[in-house]
C-alpha atoms as one frame of an Amber mdcrd trajectory, in Angstrom:
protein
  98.544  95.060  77.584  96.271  96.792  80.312  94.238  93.450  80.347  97.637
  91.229  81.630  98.347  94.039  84.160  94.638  93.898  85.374  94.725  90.349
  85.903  98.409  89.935  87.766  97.774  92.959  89.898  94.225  91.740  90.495
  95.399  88.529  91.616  97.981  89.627  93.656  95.748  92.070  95.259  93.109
  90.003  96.244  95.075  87.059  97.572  96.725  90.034  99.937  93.399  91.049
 100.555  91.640  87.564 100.892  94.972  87.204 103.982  93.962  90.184 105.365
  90.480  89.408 106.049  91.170  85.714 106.632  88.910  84.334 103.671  92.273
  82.723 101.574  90.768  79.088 102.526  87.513  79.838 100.629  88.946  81.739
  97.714  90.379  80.342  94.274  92.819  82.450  92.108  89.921  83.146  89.726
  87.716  84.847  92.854  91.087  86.269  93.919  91.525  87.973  90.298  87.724
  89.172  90.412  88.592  90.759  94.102  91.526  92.365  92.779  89.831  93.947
  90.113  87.005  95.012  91.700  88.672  95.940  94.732  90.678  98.243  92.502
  87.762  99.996  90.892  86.440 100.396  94.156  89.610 102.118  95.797  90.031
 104.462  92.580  86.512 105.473  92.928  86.536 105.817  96.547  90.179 105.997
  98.148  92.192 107.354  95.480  90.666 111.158  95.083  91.094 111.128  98.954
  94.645 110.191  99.333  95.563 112.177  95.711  96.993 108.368  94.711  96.762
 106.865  90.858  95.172 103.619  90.379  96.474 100.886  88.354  95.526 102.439
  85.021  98.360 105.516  85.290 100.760 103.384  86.599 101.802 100.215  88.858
 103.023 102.424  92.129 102.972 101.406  95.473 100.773 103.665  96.423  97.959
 102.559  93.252  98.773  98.916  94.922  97.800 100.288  98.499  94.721 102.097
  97.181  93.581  98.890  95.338  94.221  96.897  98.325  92.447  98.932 100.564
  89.190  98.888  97.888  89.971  95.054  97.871  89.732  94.632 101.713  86.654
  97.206 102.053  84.981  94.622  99.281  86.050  91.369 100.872  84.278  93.043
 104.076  81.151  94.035 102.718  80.507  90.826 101.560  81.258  88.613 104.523
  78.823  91.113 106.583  75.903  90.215 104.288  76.767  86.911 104.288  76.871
  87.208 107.741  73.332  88.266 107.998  72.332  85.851 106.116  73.328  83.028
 108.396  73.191  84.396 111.532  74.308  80.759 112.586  78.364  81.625 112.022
């Protein structure tokens, strides 16, 4: 059952997240799903023990959306600065 949540909330969280940082265009629902998820792990690692927030696991909560969102964004941003570098060009 965890494995269904995982994938909706993933892909709802990183097609928010993909808006936010303006990267929807290059972005399929499958890289959208992988941002989610690893957006979430990311903001319960990081984000959750700071703002005392559950991540998806204990519960679908606004607040374990927010936290995943906020890992999602902070991954989405990490990679377009490397990529960045990388091309200096853009």
């Amino acid at each position: 059952m965890y494995i269904i949540v995982w994938l909706i909330m993933g892909g709802l969280v990183g097609w928010v997240a993909s808006m936010i940082m303006g990267t929807n265009a290059q972005q399929g629902i499958i890289l959208n799903i992988v941002v989610g998820i690893v957006g979430a792990v990311i903001g319960g690692w990081l984000i959750s023990p700071l703002l005392g927030a559950g991540s998806i696991n204990e519960g679908i909560t606004l607040m374990s959306f927010i936290v995943s969102l906020i890992g999602a964004v902070i991954l989405l941003a990490i990679v377009g600065f490397f990529q960045r570098s990388r091309n200096p060009t853009h």
